[in-house]
N, CA, C and O atoms as a GROMACS GRO file, in nm:
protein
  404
    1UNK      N    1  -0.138  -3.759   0.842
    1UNK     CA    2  -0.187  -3.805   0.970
    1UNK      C    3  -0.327  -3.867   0.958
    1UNK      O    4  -0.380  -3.934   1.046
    2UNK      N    5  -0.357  -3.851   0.889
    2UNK     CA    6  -0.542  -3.902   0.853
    2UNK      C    7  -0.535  -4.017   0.788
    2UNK      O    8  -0.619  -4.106   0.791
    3UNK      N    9  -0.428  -4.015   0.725
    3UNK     CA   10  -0.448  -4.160   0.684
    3UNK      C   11  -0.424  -4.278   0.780
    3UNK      O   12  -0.466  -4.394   0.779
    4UNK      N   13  -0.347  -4.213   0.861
    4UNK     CA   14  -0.359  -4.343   1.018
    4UNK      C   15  -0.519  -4.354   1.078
    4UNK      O   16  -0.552  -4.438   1.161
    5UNK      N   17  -0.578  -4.290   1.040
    5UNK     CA   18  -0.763  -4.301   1.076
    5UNK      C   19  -0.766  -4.427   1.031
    5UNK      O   20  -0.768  -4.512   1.120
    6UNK      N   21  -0.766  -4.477   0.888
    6UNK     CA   22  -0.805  -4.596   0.858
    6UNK      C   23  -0.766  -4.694   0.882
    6UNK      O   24  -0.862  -4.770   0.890
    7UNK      N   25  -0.630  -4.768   0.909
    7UNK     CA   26  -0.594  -4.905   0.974
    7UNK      C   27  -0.654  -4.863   1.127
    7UNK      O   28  -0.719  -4.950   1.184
    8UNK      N   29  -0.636  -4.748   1.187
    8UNK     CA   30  -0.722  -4.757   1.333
    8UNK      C   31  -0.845  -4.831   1.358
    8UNK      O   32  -0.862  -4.924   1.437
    9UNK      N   33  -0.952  -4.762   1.257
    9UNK     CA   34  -1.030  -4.805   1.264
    9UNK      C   35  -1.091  -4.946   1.243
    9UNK      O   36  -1.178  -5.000   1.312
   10UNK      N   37  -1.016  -5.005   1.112
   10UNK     CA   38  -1.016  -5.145   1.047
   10UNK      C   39  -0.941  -5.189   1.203
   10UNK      O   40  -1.042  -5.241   1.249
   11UNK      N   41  -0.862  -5.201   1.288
   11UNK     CA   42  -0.827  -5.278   1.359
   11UNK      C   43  -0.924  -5.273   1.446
   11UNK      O   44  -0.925  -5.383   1.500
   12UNK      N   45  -1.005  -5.209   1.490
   12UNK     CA   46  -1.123  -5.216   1.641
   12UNK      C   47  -1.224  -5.256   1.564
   12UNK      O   48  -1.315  -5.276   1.644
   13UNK      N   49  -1.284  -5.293   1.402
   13UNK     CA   50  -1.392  -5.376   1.406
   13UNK      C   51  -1.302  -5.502   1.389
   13UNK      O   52  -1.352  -5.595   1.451
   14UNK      N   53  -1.179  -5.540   1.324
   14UNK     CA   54  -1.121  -5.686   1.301
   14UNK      C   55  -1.085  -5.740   1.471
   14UNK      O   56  -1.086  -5.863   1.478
   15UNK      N   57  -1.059  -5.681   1.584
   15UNK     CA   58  -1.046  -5.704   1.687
   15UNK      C   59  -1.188  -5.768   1.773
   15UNK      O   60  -1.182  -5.868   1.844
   16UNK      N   61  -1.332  -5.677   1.747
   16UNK     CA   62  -1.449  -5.681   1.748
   16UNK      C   63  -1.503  -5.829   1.694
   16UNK      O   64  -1.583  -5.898   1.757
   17UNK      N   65  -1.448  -5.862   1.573
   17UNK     CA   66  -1.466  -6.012   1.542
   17UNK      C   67  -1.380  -6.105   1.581
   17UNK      O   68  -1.399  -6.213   1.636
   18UNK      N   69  -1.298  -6.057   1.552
   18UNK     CA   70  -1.166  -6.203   1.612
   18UNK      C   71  -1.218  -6.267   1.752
   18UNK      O   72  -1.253  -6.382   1.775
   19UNK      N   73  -1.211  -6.112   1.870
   19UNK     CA   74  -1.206  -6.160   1.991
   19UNK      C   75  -1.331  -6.160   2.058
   19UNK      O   76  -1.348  -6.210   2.169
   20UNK      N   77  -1.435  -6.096   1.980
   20UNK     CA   78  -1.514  -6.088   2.045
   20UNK      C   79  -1.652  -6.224   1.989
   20UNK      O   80  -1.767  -6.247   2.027
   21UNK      N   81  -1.564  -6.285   1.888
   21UNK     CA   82  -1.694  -6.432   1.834
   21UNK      C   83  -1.539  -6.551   1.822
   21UNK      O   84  -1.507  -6.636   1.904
   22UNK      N   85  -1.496  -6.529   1.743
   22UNK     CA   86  -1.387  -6.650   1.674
   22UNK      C   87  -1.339  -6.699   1.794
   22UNK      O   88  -1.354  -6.816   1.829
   23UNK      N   89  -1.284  -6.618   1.856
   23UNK     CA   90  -1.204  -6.688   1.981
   23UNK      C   91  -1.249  -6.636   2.142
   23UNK      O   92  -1.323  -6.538   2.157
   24UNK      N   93  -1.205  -6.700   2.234
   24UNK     CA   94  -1.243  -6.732   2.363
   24UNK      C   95  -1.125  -6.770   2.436
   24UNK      O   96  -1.054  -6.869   2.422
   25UNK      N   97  -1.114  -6.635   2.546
   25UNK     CA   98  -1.004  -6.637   2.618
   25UNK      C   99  -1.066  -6.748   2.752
   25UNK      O  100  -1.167  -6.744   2.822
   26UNK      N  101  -0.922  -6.864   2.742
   26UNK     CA  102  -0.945  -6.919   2.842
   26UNK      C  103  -0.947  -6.953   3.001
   26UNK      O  104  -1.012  -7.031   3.071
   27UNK      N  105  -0.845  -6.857   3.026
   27UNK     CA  106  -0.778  -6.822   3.101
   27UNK      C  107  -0.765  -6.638   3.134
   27UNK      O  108  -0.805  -6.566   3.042
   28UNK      N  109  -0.714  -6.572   3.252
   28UNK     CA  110  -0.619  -6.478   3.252
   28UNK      C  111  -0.720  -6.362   3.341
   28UNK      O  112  -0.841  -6.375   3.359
   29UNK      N  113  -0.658  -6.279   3.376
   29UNK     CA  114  -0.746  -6.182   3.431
   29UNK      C  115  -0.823  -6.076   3.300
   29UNK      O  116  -0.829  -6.079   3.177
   30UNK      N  117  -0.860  -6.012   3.382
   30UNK     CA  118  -0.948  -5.872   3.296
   30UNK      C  119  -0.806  -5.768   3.230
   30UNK      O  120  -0.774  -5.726   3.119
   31UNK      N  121  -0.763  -5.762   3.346
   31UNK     CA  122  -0.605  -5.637   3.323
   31UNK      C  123  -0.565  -5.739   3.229
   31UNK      O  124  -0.585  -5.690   3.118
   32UNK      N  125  -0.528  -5.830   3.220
   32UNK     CA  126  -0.402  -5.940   3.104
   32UNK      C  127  -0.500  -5.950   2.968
   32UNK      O  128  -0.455  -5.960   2.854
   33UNK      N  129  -0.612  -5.945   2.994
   33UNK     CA  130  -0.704  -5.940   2.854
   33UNK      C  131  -0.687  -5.849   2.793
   33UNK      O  132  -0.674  -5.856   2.671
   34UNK      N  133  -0.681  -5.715   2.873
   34UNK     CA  134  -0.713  -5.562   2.821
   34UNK      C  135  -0.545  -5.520   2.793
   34UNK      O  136  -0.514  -5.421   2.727
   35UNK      N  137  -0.462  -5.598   2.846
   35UNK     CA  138  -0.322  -5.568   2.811
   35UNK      C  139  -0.291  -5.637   2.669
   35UNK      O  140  -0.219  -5.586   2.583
   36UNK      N  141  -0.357  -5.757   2.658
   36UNK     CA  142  -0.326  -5.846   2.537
   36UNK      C  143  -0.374  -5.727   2.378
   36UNK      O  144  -0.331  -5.688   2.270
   37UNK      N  145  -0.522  -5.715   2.498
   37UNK     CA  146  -0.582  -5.635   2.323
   37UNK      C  147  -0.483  -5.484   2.276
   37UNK      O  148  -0.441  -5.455   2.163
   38UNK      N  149  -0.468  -5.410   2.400
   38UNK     CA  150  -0.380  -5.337   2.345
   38UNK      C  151  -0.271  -5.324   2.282
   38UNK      O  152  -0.238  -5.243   2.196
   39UNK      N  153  -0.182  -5.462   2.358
   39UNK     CA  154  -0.087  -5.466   2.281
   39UNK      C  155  -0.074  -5.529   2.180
   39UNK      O  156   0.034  -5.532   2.121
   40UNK      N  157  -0.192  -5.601   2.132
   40UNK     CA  158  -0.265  -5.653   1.994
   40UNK      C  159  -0.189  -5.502   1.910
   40UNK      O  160  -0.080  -5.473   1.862
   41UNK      N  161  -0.321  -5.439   1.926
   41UNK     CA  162  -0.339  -5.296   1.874
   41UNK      C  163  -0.200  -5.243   1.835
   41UNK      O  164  -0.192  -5.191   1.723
   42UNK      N  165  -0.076  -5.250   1.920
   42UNK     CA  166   0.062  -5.199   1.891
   42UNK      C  167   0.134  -5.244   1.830
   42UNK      O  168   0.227  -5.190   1.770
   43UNK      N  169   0.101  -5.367   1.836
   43UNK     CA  170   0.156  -5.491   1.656
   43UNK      C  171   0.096  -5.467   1.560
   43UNK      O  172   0.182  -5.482   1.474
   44UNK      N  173  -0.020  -5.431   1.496
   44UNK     CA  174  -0.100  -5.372   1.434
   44UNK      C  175  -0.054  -5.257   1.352
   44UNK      O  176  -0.021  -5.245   1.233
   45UNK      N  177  -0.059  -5.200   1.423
   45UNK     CA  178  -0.018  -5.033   1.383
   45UNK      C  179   0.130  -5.023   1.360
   45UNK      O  180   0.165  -4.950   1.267
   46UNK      N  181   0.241  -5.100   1.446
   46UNK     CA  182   0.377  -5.117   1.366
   46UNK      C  183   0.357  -5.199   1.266
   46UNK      O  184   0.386  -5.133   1.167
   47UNK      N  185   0.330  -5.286   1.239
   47UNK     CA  186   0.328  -5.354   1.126
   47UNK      C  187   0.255  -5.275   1.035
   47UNK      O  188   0.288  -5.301   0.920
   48UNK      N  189   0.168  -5.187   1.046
   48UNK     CA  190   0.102  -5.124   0.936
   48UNK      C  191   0.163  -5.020   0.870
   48UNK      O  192   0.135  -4.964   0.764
   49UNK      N  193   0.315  -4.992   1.010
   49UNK     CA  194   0.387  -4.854   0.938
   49UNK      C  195   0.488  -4.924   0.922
   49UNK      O  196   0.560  -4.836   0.875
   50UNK      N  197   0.575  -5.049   0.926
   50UNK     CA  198   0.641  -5.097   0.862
   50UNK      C  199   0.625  -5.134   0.717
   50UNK      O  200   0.718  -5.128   0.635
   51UNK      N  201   0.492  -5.176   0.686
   51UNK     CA  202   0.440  -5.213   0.570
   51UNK      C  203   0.450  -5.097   0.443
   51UNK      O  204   0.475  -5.091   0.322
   52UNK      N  205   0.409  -5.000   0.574
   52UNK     CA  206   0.390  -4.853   0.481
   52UNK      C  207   0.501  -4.805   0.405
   52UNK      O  208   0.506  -4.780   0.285
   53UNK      N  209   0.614  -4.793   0.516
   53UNK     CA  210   0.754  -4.775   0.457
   53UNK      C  211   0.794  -4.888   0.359
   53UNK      O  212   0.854  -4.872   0.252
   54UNK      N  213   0.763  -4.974   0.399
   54UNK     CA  214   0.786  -5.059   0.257
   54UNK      C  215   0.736  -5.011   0.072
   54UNK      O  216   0.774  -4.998  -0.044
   55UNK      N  217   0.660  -5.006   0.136
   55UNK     CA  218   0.564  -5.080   0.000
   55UNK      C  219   0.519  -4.874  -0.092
   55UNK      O  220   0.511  -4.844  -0.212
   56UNK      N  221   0.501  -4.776   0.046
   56UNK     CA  222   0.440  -4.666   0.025
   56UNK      C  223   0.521  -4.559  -0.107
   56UNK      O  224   0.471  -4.464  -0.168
   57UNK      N  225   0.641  -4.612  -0.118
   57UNK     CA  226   0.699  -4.506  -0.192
   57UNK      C  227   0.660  -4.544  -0.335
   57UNK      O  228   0.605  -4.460  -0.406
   58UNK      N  229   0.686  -4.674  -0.382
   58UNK     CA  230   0.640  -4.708  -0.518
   58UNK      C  231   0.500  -4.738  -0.574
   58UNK      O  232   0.486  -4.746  -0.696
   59UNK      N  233   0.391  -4.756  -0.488
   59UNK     CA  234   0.331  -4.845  -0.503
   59UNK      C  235   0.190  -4.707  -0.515
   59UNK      O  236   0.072  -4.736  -0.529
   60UNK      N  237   0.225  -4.613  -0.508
   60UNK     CA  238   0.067  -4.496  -0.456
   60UNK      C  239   0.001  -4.533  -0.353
   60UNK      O  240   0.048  -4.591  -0.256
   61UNK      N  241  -0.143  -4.494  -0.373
   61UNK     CA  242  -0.214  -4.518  -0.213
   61UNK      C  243  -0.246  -4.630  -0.190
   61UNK      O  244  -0.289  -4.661  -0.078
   62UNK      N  245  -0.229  -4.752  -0.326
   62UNK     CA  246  -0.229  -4.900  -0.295
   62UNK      C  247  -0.114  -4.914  -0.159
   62UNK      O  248  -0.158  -4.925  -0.045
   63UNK      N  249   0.028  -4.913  -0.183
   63UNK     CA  250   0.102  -4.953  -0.094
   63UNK      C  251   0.095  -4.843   0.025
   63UNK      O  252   0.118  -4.888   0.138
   64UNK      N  253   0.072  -4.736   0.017
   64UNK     CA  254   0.032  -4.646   0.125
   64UNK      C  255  -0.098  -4.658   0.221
   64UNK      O  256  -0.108  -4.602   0.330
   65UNK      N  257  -0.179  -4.727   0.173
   65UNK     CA  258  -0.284  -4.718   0.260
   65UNK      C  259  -0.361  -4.836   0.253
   65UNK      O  260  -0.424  -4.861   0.356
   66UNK      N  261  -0.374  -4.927   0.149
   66UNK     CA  262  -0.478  -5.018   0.125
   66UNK      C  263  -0.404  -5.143   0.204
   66UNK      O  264  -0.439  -5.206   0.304
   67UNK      N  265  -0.240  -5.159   0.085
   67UNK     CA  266  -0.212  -5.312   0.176
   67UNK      C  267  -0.153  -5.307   0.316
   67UNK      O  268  -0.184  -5.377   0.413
   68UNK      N  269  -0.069  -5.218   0.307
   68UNK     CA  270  -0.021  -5.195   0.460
   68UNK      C  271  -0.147  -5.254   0.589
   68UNK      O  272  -0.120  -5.341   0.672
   69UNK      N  273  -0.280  -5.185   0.578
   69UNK     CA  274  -0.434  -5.201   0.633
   69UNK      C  275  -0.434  -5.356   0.622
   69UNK      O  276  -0.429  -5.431   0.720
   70UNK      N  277  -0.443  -5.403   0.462
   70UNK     CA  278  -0.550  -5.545   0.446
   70UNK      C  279  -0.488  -5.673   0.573
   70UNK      O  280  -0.543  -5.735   0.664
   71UNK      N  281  -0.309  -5.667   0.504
   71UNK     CA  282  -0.253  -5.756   0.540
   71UNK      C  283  -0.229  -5.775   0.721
   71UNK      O  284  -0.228  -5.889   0.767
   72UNK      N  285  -0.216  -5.687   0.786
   72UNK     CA  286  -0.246  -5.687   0.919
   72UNK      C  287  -0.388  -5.721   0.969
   72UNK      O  288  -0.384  -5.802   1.061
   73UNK      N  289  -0.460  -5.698   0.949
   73UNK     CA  290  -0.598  -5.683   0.941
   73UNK      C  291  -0.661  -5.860   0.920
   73UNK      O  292  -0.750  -5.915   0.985
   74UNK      N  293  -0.581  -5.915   0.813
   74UNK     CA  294  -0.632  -6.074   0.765
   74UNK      C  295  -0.544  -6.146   0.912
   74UNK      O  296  -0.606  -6.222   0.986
   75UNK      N  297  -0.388  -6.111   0.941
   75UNK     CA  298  -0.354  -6.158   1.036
   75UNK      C  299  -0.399  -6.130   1.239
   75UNK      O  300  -0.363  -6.187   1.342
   76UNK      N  301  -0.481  -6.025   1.212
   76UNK     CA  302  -0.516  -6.019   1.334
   76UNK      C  303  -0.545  -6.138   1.444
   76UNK      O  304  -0.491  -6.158   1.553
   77UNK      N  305  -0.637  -6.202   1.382
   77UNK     CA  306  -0.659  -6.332   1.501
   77UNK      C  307  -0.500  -6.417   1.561
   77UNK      O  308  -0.484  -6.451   1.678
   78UNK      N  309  -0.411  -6.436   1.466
   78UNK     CA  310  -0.364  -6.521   1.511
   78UNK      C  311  -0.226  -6.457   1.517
   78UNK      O  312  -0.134  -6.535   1.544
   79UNK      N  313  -0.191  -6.318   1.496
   79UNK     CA  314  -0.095  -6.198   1.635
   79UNK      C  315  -0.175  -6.164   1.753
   79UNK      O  316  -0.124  -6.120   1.856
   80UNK      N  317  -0.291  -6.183   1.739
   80UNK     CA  318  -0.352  -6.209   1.895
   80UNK      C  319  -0.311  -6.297   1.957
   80UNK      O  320  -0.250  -6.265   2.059
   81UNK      N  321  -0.323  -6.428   1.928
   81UNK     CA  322  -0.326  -6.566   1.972
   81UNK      C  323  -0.141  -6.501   2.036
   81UNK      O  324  -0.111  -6.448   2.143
   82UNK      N  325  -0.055  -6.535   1.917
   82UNK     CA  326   0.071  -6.461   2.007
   82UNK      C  327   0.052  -6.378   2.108
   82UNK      O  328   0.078  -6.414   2.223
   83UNK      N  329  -0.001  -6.244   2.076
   83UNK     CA  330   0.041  -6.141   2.161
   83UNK      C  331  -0.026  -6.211   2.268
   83UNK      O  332   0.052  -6.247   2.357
   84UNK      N  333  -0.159  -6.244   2.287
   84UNK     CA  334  -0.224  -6.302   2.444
   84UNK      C  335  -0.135  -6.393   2.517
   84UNK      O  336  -0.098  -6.385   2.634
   85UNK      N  337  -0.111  -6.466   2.441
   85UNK     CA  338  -0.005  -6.592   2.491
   85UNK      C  339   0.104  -6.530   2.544
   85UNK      O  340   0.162  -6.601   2.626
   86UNK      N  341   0.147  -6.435   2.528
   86UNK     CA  342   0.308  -6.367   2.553
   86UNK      C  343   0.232  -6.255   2.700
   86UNK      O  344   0.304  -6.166   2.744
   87UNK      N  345   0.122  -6.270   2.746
   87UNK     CA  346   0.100  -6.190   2.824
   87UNK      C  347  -0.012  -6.305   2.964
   87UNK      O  348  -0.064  -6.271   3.071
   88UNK      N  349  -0.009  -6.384   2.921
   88UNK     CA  350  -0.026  -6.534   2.994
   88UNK      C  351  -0.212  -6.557   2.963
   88UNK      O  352  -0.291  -6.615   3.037
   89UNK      N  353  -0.233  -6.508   2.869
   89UNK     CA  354  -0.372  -6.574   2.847
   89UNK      C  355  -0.388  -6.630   2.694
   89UNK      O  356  -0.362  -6.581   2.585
   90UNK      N  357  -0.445  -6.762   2.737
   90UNK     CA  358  -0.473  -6.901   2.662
   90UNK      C  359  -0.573  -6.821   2.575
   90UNK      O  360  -0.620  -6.725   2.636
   91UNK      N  361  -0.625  -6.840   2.430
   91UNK     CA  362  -0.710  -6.820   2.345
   91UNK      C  363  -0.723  -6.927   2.258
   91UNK      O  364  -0.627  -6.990   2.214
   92UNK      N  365  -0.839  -6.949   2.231
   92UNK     CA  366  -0.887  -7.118   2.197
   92UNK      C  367  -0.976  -7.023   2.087
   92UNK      O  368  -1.042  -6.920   2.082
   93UNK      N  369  -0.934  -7.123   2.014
   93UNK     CA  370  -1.086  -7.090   1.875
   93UNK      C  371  -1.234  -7.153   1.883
   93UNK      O  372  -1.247  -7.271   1.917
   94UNK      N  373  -1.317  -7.094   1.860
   94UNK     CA  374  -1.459  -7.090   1.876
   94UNK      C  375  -1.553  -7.188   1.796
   94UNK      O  376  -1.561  -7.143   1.682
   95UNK      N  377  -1.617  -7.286   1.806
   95UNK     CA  378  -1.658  -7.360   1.658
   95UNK      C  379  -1.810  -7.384   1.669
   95UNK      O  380  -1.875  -7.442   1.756
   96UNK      N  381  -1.841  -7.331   1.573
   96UNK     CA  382  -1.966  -7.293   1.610
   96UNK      C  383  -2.054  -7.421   1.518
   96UNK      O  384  -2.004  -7.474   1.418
   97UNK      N  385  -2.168  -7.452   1.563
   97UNK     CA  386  -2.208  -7.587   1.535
   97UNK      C  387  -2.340  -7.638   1.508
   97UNK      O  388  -2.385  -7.528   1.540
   98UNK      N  389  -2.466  -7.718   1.473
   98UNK     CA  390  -2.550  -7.711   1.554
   98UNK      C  391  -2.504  -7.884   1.598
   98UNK      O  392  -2.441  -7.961   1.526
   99UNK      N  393  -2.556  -7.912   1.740
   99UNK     CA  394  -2.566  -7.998   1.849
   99UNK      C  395  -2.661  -8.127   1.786
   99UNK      O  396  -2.784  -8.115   1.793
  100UNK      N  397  -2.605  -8.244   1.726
  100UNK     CA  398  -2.705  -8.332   1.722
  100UNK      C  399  -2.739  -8.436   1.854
  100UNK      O  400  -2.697  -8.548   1.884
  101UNK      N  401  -2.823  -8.354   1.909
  101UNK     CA  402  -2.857  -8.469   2.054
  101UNK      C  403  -2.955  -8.502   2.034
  101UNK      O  404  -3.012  -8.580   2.110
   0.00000   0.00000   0.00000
């Protein structure tokens, strides 16, 4: 059970960057934001125990704990972009710049 501590946690700082600098919801209410991120969070964590069952029996705590984590974790931003979209809010990527005026 403790080892579910760690993709938990890796998902609320990779969530922390994705949504909170990279991208910019364009649209949608507060409830459809806070529904998106959660159900961010529930793709996340199945995919992390799908991964697990995969990979966990042969592989030691590499396939038990490390990739199951990485590989969800690199895809976060853009199973957001899905999951938001599937819950009616637009997410646009962020580009950060400096302004030659």
């Amino acid at each position: 059970m403790v080892e579910w501590l760690i993709p938990i946690s890796v998902y609320w700082v990779m969530a922390a960057v994705f949504f909170g600098g990279m991208y910019d919801a364009d649209n949608g209410s507060g409830v459809q934001q806070m529904l998106g991120l959660l159900l961010t969070f529930a793709v996340f964590l199945l995919s992390f125990w799908v991964l697990r069952l995969a990979l966990g029996g042969f592989m030691g705590p590499l396939g038990r704990i490390i990739l199951p984590t990485v590989i969800p974790a690199m895809l976060t931003g853009r199973l957001g972009q899905i999951v938001f979209k599937l819950v009616g809010v637009n997410m646009k990527r962020v580009i950060f710049g400096a302004d030659a005026h």
